[in-house]
Backbone as a printed PyTorch tensor [residue, N CA C, xyz], in Angstrom:
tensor([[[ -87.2530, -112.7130,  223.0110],
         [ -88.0830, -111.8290,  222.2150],
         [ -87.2500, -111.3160,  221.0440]],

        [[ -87.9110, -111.4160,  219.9690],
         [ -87.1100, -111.1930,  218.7190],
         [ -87.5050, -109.6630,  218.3980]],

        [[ -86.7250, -108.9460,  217.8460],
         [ -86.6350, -107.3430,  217.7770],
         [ -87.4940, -107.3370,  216.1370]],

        [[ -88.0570, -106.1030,  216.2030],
         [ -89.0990, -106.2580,  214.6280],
         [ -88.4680, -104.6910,  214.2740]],

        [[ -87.5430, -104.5450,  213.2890],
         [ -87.7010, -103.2950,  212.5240],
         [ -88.5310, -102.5230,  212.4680]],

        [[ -88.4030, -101.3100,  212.8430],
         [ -89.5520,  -99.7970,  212.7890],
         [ -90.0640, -100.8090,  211.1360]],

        [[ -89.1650, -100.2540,  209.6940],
         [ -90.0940, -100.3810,  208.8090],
         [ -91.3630, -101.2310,  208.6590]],

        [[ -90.8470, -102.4500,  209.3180],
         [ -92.3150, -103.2650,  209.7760],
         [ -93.2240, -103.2990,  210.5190]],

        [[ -93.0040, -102.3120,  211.9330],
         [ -93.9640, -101.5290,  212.7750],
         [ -94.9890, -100.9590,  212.0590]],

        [[ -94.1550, -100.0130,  210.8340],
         [ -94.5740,  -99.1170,  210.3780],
         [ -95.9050,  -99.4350,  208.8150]],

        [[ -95.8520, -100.6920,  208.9460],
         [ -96.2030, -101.2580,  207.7670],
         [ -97.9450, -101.6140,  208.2560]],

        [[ -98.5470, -100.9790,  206.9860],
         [-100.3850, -101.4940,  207.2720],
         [-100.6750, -102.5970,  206.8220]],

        [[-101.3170, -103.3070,  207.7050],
         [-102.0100, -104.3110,  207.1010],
         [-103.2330, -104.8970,  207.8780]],

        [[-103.8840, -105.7500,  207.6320],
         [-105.0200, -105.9620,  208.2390],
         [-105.1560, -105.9170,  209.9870]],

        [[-105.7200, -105.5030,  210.6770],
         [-105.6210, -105.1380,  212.2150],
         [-105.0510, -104.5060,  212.5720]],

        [[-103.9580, -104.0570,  211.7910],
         [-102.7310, -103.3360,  212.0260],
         [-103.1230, -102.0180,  212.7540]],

        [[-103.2300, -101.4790,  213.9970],
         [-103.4710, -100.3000,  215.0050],
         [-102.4890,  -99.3430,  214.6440]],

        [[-101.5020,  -99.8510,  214.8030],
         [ -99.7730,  -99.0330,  214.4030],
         [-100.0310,  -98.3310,  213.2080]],

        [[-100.0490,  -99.2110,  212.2630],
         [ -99.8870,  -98.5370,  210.4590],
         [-101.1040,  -97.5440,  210.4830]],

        [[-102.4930,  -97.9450,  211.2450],
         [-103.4150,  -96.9180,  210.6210],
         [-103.7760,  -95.7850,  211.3880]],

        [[-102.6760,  -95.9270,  212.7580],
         [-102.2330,  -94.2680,  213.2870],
         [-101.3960,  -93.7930,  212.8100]],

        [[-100.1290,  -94.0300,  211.9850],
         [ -99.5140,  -93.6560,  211.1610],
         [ -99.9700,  -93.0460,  210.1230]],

        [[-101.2760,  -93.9140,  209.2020],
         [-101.7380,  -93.5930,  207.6680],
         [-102.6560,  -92.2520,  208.3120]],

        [[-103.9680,  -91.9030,  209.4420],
         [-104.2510,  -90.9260,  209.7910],
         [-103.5360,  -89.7050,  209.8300]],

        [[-102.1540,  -89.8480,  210.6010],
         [-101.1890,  -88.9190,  211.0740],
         [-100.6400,  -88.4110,  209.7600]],

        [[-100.3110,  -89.4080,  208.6000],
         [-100.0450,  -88.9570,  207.3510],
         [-101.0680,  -87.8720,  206.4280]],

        [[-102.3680,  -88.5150,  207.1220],
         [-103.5230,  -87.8170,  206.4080],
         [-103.1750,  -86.5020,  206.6900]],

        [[-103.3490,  -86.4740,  208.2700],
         [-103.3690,  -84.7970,  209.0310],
         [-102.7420,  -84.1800,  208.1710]],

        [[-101.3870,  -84.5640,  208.4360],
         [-100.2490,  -83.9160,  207.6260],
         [-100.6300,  -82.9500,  206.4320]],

        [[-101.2250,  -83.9990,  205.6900],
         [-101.1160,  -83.7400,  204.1610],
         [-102.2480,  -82.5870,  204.2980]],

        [[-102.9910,  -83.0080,  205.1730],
         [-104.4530,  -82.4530,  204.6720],
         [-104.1680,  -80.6510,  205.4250]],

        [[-103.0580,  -80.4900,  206.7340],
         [-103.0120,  -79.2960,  207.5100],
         [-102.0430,  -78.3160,  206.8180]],

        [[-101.1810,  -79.0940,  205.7580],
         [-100.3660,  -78.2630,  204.6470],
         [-101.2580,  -77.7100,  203.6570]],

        [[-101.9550,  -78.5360,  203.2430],
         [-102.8400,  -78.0560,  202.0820],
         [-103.4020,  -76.7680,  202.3380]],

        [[-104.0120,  -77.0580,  203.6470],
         [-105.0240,  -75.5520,  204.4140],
         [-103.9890,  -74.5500,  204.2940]],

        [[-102.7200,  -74.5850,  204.9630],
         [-101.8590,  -73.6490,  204.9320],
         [-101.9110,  -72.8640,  203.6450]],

        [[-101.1220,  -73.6040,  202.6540],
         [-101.0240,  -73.0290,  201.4100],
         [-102.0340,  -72.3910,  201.0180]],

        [[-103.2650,  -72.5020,  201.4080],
         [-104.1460,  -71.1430,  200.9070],
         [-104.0940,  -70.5810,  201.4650]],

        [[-103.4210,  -70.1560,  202.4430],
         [-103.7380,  -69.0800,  203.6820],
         [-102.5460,  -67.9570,  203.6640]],

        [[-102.1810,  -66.8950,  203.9430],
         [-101.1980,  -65.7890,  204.2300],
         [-100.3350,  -66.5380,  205.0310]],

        [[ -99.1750,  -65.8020,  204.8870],
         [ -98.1000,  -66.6790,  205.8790],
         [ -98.5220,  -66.7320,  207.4580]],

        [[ -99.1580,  -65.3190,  207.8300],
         [ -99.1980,  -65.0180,  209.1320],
         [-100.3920,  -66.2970,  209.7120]],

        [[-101.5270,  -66.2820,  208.6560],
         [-102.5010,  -67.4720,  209.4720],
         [-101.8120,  -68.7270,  209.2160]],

        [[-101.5270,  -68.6860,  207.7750],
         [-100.7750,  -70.3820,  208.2340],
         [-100.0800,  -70.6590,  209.2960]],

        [[ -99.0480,  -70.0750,  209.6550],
         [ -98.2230,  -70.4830,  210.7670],
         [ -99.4290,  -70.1290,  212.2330]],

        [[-100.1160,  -70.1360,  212.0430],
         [-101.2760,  -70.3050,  212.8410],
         [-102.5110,  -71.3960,  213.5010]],

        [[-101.9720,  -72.3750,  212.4130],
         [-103.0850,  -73.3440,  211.6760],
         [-101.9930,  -74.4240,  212.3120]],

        [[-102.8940,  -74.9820,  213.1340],
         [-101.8330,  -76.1610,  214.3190],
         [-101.7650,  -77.5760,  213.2950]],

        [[-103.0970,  -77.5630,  213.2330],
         [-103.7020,  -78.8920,  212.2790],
         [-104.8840,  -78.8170,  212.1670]],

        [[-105.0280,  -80.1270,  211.2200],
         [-106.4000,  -80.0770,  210.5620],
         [-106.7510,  -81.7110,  210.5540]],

        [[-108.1570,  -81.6560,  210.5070],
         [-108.6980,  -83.3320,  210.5580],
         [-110.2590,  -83.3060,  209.7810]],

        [[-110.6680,  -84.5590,  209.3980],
         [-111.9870,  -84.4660,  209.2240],
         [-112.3020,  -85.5510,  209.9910]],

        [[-113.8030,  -85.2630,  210.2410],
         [-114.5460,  -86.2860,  211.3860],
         [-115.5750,  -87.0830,  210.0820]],

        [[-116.0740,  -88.2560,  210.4700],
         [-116.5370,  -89.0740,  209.2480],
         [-118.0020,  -88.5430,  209.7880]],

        [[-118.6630,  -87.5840,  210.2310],
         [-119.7420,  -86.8460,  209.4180],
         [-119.6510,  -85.4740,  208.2720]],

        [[-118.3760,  -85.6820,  208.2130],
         [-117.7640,  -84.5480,  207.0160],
         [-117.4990,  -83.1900,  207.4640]],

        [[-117.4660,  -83.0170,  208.8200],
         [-117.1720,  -81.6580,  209.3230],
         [-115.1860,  -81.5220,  209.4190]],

        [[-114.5650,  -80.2510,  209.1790],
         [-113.1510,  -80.2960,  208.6330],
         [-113.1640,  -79.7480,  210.4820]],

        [[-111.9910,  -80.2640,  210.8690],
         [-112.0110,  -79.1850,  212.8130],
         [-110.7960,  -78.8350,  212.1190]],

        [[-110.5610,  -77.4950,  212.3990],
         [-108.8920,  -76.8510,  212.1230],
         [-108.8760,  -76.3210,  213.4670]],

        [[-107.1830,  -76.8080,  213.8180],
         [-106.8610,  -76.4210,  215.2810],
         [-106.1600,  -75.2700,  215.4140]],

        [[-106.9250,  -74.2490,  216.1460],
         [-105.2860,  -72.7010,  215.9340],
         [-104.4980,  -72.8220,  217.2490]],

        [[-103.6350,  -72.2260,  217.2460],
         [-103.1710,  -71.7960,  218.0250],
         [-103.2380,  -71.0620,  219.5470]],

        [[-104.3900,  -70.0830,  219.3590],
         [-105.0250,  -69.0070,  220.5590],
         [-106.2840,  -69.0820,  220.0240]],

        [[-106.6770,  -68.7130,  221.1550],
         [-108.6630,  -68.2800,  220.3260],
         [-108.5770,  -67.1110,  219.7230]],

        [[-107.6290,  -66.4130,  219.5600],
         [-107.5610,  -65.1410,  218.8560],
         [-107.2940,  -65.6010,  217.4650]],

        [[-106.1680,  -66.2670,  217.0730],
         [-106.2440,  -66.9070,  216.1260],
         [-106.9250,  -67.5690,  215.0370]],

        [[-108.1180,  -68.1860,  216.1420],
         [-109.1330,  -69.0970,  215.7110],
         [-109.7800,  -68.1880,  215.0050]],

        [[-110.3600,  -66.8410,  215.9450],
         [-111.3660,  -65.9390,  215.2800],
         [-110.8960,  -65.5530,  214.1230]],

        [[-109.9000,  -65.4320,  214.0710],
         [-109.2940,  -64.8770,  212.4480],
         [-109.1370,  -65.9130,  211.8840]],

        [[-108.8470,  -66.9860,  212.3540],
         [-108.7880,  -68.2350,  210.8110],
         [-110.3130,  -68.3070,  210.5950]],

        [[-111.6770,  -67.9020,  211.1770],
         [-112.8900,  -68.4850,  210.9410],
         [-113.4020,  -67.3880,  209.6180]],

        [[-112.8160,  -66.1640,  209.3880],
         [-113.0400,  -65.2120,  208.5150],
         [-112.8140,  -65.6720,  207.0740]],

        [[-111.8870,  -66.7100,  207.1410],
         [-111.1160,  -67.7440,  206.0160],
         [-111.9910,  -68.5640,  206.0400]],

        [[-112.9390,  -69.4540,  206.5360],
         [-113.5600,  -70.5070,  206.4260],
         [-114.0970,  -71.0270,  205.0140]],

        [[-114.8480,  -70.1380,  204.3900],
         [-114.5470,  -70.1790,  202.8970],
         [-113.3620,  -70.5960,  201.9870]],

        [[-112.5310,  -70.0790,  202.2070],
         [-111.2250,  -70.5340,  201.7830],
         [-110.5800,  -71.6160,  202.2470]],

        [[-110.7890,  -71.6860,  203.4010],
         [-110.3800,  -73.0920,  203.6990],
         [-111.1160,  -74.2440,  203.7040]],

        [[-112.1410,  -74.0580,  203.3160],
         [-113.2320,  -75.3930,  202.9380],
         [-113.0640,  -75.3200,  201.2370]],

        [[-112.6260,  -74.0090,  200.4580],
         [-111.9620,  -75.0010,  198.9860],
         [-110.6660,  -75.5930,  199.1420]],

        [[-109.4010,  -74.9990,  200.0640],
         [-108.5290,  -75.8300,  199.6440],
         [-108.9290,  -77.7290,  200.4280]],

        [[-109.8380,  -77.7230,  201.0830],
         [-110.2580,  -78.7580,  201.5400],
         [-110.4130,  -79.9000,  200.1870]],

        [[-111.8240,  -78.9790,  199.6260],
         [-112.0820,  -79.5810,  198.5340],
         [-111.3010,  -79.9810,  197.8990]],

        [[-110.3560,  -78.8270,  197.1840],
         [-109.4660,  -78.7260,  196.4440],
         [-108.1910,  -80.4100,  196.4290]],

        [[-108.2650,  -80.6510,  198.2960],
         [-107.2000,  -81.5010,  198.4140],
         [-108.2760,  -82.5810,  197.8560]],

        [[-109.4040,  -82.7170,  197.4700],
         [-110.1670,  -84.4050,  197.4980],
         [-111.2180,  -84.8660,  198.5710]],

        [[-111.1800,  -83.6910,  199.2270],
         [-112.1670,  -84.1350,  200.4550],
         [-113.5150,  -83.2370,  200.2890]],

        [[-114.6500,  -84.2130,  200.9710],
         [-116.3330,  -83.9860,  200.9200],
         [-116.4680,  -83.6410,  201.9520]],

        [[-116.3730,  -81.9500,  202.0520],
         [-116.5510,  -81.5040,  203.5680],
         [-117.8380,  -80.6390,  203.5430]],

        [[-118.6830,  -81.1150,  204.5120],
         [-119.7770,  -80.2790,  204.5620],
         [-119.7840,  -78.8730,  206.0080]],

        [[-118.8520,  -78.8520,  206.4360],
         [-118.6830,  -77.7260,  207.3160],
         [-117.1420,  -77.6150,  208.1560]],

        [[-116.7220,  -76.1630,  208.9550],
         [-115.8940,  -76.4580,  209.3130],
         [-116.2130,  -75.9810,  211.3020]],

        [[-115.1210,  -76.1150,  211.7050],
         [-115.3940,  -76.1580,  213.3160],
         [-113.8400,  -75.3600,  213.4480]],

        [[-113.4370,  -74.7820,  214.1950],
         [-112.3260,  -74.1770,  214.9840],
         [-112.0540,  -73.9340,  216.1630]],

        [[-111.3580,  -75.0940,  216.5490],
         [-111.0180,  -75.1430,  218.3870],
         [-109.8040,  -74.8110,  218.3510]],

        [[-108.7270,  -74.6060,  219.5880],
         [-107.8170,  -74.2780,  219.6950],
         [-106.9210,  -75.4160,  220.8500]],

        [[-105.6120,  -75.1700,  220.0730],
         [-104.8740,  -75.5260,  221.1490],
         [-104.7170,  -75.8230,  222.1740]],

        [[-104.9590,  -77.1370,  223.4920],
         [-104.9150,  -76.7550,  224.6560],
         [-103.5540,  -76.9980,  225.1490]],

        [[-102.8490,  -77.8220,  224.1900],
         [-101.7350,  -78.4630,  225.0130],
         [-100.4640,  -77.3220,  224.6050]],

        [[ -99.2500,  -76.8800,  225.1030],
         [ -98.0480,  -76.2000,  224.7920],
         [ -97.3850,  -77.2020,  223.6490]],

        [[ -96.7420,  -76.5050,  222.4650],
         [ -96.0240,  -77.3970,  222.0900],
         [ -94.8060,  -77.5930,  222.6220]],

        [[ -94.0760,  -78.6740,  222.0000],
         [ -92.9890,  -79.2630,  222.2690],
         [ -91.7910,  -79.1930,  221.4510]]])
Protein backbone atom coordinates (compact mmCIF):
# COMPACT_ATOMS: atom_id res chain seq x y z
CA UNK A 1 0.00 0.00 0.00
CA UNK A 2 1.43 3.19 -1.15
CA UNK A 3 1.16 6.20 1.47
CA UNK A 4 -0.86 9.43 -0.17
CA UNK A 5 0.18 12.84 1.39
CA UNK A 6 -2.45 14.70 3.71
CA UNK A 7 -2.09 17.60 0.89
CA UNK A 8 -3.72 15.16 -1.48
CA UNK A 9 -6.26 13.77 1.04
CA UNK A 10 -6.95 17.13 1.41
CA UNK A 11 -7.52 18.03 -2.19
CA UNK A 12 -11.37 18.36 -3.89
CA UNK A 13 -12.23 16.88 -6.66
CA UNK A 14 -14.93 15.04 -8.22
CA UNK A 15 -16.43 12.30 -5.56
CA UNK A 16 -14.06 13.46 -3.40
CA UNK A 17 -16.03 12.83 0.39
CA UNK A 18 -12.69 14.00 2.15
CA UNK A 19 -12.17 17.49 0.32
CA UNK A 20 -15.95 18.36 0.62
CA UNK A 21 -15.94 17.72 4.50
CA UNK A 22 -13.09 19.76 4.61
CA UNK A 23 -14.57 22.67 2.07
CA UNK A 24 -17.99 22.54 4.57
CA UNK A 25 -15.78 22.62 7.75
CA UNK A 26 -13.98 25.61 6.00
CA UNK A 27 -17.39 27.09 5.33
CA UNK A 28 -18.44 26.72 9.18
CA UNK A 29 -15.40 28.33 10.02
CA UNK A 30 -15.63 31.26 7.98
CA UNK A 31 -19.21 31.65 8.27
CA UNK A 32 -19.10 31.16 12.72
CA UNK A 33 -16.28 34.04 12.73
CA UNK A 34 -18.21 36.29 10.74
CA UNK A 35 -21.31 35.89 13.32
CA UNK A 36 -18.83 36.53 16.03
CA UNK A 37 -17.52 39.74 14.82
CA UNK A 38 -20.85 41.30 15.08
CA UNK A 39 -21.46 40.24 18.34
CA UNK A 40 -19.90 41.67 21.96
CA UNK A 41 -17.05 39.77 23.10
CA UNK A 42 -19.09 38.11 25.87
CA UNK A 43 -21.73 36.46 23.16
CA UNK A 44 -19.18 35.74 20.73
CA UNK A 45 -17.19 33.58 22.81
CA UNK A 46 -20.53 32.05 23.18
CA UNK A 47 -21.33 31.25 19.64
CA UNK A 48 -19.97 27.44 19.28
CA UNK A 49 -20.74 27.53 15.47
CA UNK A 50 -22.72 28.28 12.79
CA UNK A 51 -24.15 26.42 9.57
CA UNK A 52 -26.78 26.90 6.97
CA UNK A 53 -29.20 24.12 5.99
CA UNK A 54 -30.05 24.26 2.04
CA UNK A 55 -33.66 25.47 2.92
CA UNK A 56 -31.86 28.73 3.97
CA UNK A 57 -32.40 28.54 7.67
CA UNK A 58 -28.75 29.83 9.54
CA UNK A 59 -28.70 27.06 13.06
CA UNK A 60 -26.14 28.93 15.42
CA UNK A 61 -24.89 26.59 18.11
CA UNK A 62 -24.38 28.20 21.83
CA UNK A 63 -22.96 27.00 24.33
CA UNK A 64 -25.85 26.60 27.34
CA UNK A 65 -29.45 27.27 26.70
CA UNK A 66 -28.86 30.28 28.65
CA UNK A 67 -26.68 31.44 26.16
CA UNK A 68 -28.85 30.55 23.37
CA UNK A 69 -31.63 32.78 24.92
CA UNK A 70 -29.38 35.66 24.80
CA UNK A 71 -27.80 35.03 21.43
CA UNK A 72 -31.68 34.84 20.09
CA UNK A 73 -32.14 38.72 21.25
CA UNK A 74 -29.25 39.24 18.47
CA UNK A 75 -31.01 37.34 15.82
CA UNK A 76 -31.37 40.41 13.82
CA UNK A 77 -27.91 41.05 13.92
CA UNK A 78 -26.87 37.99 13.24
CA UNK A 79 -28.91 37.31 10.18
CA UNK A 80 -27.05 40.73 8.68
CA UNK A 81 -23.70 39.66 9.42
CA UNK A 82 -25.02 36.44 7.68
CA UNK A 83 -26.01 38.43 4.83
CA UNK A 84 -23.33 40.58 5.12
CA UNK A 85 -20.88 37.33 4.73
CA UNK A 86 -22.87 36.42 1.08
CA UNK A 87 -25.39 34.21 2.33
CA UNK A 88 -29.49 33.99 1.46
CA UNK A 89 -30.77 33.29 4.79
CA UNK A 90 -34.32 33.25 5.33
CA UNK A 91 -34.38 32.48 9.16
CA UNK A 92 -32.39 31.56 12.09
CA UNK A 93 -32.73 28.47 14.68
CA UNK A 94 -30.57 28.23 18.06
CA UNK A 95 -29.73 24.88 19.58
CA UNK A 96 -27.12 24.27 21.93
CA UNK A 97 -24.30 22.31 22.64
CA UNK A 98 -24.70 18.75 23.62
CA UNK A 99 -21.34 17.41 23.43
CA UNK A 100 -18.30 18.85 26.17
CA UNK A 101 -15.59 20.32 24.35
CA UNK A 102 -12.29 19.03 23.90
Amino acid sequence: MSIIPLEKLLEEGPGDHLGKIVHIARNMGELTEALRAGLSEDLAAQLVAAATRENGELVVVASSSAWAARLRFETASILASAQRHGLDVSGCRFIVQTSPEL
